[in-house]
C-alpha positions as CSV (number, residue, x, y, z in Angstrom):
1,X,-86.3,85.5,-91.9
2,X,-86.5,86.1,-88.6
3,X,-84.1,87.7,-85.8
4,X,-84.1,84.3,-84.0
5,X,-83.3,82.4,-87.3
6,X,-80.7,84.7,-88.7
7,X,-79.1,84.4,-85.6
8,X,-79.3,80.4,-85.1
9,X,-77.4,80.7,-88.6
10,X,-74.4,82.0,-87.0
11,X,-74.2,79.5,-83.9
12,X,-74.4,75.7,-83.6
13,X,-73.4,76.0,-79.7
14,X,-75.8,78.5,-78.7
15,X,-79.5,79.6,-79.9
16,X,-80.6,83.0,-78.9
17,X,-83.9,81.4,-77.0
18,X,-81.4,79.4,-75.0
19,X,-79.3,82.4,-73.8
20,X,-81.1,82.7,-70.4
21,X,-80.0,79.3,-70.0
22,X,-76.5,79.4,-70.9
23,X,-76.0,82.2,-68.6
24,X,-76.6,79.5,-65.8
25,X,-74.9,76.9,-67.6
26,X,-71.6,78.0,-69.4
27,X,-71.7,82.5,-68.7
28,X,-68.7,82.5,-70.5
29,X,-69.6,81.1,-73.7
30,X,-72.8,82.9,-73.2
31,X,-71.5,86.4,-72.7
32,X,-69.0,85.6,-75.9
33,X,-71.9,84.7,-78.2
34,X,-74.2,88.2,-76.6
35,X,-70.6,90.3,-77.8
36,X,-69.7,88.7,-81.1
37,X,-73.1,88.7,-82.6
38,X,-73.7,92.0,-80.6
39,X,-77.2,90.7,-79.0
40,X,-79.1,93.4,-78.0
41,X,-82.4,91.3,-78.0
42,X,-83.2,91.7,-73.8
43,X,-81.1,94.7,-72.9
44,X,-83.7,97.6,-72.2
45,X,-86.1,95.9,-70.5
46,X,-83.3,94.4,-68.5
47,X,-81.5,97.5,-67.9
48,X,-85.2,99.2,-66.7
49,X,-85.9,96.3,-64.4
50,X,-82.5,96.3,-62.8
51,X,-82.5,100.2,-62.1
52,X,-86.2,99.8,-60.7
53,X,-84.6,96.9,-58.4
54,X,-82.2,99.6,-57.2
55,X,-84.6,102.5,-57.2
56,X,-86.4,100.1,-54.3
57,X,-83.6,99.1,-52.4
58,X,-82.8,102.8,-51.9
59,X,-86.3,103.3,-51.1
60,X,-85.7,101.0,-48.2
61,X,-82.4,102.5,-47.4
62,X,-84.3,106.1,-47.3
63,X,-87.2,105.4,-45.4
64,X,-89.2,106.9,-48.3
65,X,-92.1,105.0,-46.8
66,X,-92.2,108.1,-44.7
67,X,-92.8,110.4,-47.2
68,X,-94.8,108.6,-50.0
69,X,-97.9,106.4,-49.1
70,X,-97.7,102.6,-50.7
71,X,-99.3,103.3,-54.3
72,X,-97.1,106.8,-54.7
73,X,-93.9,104.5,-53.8
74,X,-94.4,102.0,-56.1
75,X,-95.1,104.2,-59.1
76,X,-91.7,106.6,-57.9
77,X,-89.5,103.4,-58.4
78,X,-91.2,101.9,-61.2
79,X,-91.3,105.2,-63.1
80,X,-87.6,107.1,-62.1
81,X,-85.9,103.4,-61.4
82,X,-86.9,102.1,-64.9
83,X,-85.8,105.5,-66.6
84,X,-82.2,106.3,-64.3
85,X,-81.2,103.2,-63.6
86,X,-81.4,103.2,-67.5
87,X,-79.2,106.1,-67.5
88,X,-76.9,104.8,-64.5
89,X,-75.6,101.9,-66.0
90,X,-74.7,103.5,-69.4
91,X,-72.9,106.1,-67.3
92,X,-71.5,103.3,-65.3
93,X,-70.4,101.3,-68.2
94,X,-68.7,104.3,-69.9
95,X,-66.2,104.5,-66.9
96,X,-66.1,101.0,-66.7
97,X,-64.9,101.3,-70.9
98,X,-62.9,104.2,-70.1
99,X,-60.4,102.7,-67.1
100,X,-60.4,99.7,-68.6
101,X,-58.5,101.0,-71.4
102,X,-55.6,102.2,-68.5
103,X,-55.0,97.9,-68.8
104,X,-55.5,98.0,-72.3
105,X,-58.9,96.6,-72.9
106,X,-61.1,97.2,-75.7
107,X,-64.3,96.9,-75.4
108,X,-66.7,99.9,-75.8
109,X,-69.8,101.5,-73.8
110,X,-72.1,99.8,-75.9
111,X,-70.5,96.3,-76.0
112,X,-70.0,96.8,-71.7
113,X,-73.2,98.2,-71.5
114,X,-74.9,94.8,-73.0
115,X,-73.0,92.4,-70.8
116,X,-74.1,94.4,-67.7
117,X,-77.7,94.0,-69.0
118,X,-77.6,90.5,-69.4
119,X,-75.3,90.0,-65.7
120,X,-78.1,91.8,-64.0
121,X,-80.7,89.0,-65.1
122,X,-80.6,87.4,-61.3
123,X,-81.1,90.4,-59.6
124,X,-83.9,91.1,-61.8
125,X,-85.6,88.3,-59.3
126,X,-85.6,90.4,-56.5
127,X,-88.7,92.6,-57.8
128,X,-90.8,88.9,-57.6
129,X,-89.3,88.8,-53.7
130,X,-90.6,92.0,-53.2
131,X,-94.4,91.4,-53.7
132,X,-94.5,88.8,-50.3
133,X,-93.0,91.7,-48.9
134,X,-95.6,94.1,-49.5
135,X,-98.0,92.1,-49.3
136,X,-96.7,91.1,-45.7
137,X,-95.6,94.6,-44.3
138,X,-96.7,96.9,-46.8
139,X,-95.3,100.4,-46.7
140,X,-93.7,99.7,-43.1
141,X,-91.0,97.7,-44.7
142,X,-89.9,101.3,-46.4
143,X,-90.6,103.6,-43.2
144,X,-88.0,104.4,-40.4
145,X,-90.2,103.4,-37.2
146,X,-91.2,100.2,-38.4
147,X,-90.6,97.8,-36.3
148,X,-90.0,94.2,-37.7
149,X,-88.3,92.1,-35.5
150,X,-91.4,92.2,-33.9
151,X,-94.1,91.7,-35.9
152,X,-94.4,87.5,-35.1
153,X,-91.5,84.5,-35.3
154,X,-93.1,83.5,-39.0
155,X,-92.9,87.0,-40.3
156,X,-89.3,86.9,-39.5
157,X,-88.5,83.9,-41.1
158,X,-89.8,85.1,-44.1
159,X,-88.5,88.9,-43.9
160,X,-84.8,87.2,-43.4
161,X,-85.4,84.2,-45.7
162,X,-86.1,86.7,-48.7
163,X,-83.5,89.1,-47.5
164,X,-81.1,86.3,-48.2
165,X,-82.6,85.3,-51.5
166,X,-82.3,89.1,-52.2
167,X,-78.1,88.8,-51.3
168,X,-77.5,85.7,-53.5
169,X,-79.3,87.2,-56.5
170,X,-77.1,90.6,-56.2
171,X,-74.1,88.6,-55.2
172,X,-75.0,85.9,-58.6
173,X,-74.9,89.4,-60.7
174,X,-72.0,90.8,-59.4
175,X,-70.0,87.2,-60.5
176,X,-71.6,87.2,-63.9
177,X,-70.4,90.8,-64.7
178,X,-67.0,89.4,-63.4
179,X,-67.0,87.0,-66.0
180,X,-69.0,89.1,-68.7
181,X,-66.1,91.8,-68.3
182,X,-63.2,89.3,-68.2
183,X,-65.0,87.3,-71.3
184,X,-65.2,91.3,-73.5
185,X,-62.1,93.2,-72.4
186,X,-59.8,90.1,-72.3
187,X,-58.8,90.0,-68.9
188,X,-58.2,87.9,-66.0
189,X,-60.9,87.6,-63.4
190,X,-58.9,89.6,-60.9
191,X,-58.4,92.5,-63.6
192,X,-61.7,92.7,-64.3
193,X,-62.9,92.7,-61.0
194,X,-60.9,95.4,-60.5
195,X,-62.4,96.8,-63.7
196,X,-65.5,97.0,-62.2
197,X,-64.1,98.6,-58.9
198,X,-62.2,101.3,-59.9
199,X,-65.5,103.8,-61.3
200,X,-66.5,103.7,-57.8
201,X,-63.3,104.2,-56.5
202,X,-62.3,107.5,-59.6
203,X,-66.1,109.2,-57.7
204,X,-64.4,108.8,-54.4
205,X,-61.4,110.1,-55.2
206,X,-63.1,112.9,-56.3
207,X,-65.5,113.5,-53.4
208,X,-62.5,112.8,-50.9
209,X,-60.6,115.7,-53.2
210,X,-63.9,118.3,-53.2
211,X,-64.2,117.8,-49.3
212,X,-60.3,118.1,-49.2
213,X,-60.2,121.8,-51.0
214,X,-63.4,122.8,-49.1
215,X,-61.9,121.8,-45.9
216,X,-58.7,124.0,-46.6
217,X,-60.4,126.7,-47.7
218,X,-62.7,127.1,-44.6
């Protein structure tokens, strides 16, 4: 018997080949299903996209364009973004696990880490934006004296079309895992919001702290 058809045994709402679908459809029933049967089918290879999606967006950010040529770029993101990002989230989802047991949730790193996975499937959309984009500006679109605005009216259109795309994807994700967390740890949609929040805001605290000791001690 199959993975698909052991599964399909345990659910008469929801079919693992349909879970893509019911992510659109009904995320909370979806994310339920991906927790109680522990559905681990897609994670990696989600996981790896999403962290070579980031691994690009900070190449923008960094003008690495102005270090790497166009080839060397791509392979840098593909490569480090599909093996840290990896890495990232499981950190990420270990704080997430860790303060959200201050509100008394219970999920764990490995049950947090698979509903980030599956959230992240919107942004994963963004690597298919990015191939008019290099295709159009090539490895201006990652260099710091590239001037856009002014490379034609239609060129705009797309550059800003696709940026927005890019925006609704991350913002679709960031919703999902709003859900996904509310849905694991039992919370309300602010709470888990929160949830999500307060990892980045336990590193600031900590930088702001660092910075505070080094300041007084200088």
């Amino acid at each position: 018997m199959s993975e698909f058809d052991e599964l399909d045994n345990y659910s008469e709402e929801i079919k693992p080949k349909e879970i893509f679908y019911k992510l659109l459809t009904s995320p909370r029933d979806a994310f339920k299903f991906i927790n109680d049967y522990q559905f681990d089918k897609h994670v990696t290879i989600l996981l790896c996209l999403a962290g070579i999606v980031r691994a690009f967006d900070r190449a923008t950010n960094k003008n690495l364009g102005d270090s790497f040529s166009l080839l060397g770029l791509i392979a840098f993101c593909i490569l480090i973004g599909g093996l840290f990002g990896w890495i990232t989230y499981y950190i990420y989802a270990a704080l997430i696990s860790w303060t959200g047991k201050w509100f008394e949730g219970r999920a764990d790193t490995q049950s947090i880490l698979r509903i980030l996975a599956y959230s992240l499937f919107p942004s994963v959309f963004i690597l298919i934006l990015l191939i008019p984009q290099i295709a159009i500006y090539g490895n201006g679109m990652f260099q710091s004296d590239y001037d856009i605005i002014n490379t034609g009216l239609i060129n705009n259109i797309v550059y800003y079309g696709l940026l927005l795309c890019g925006a609704v994807l991350g913002i679709w994700s960031f919703v999902l895992s709003v859900i996904g967390i509310s849905e694991i740890q039992k919370f309300s949609i602010w709470k888990a919001l929160l949830n999500l929040l307060l990892p980045a805001l336990f590193f600031i605290s900590i930088i702001l702290v660092i910075v505070l000791i080094f300041w007084a001690f200088t």
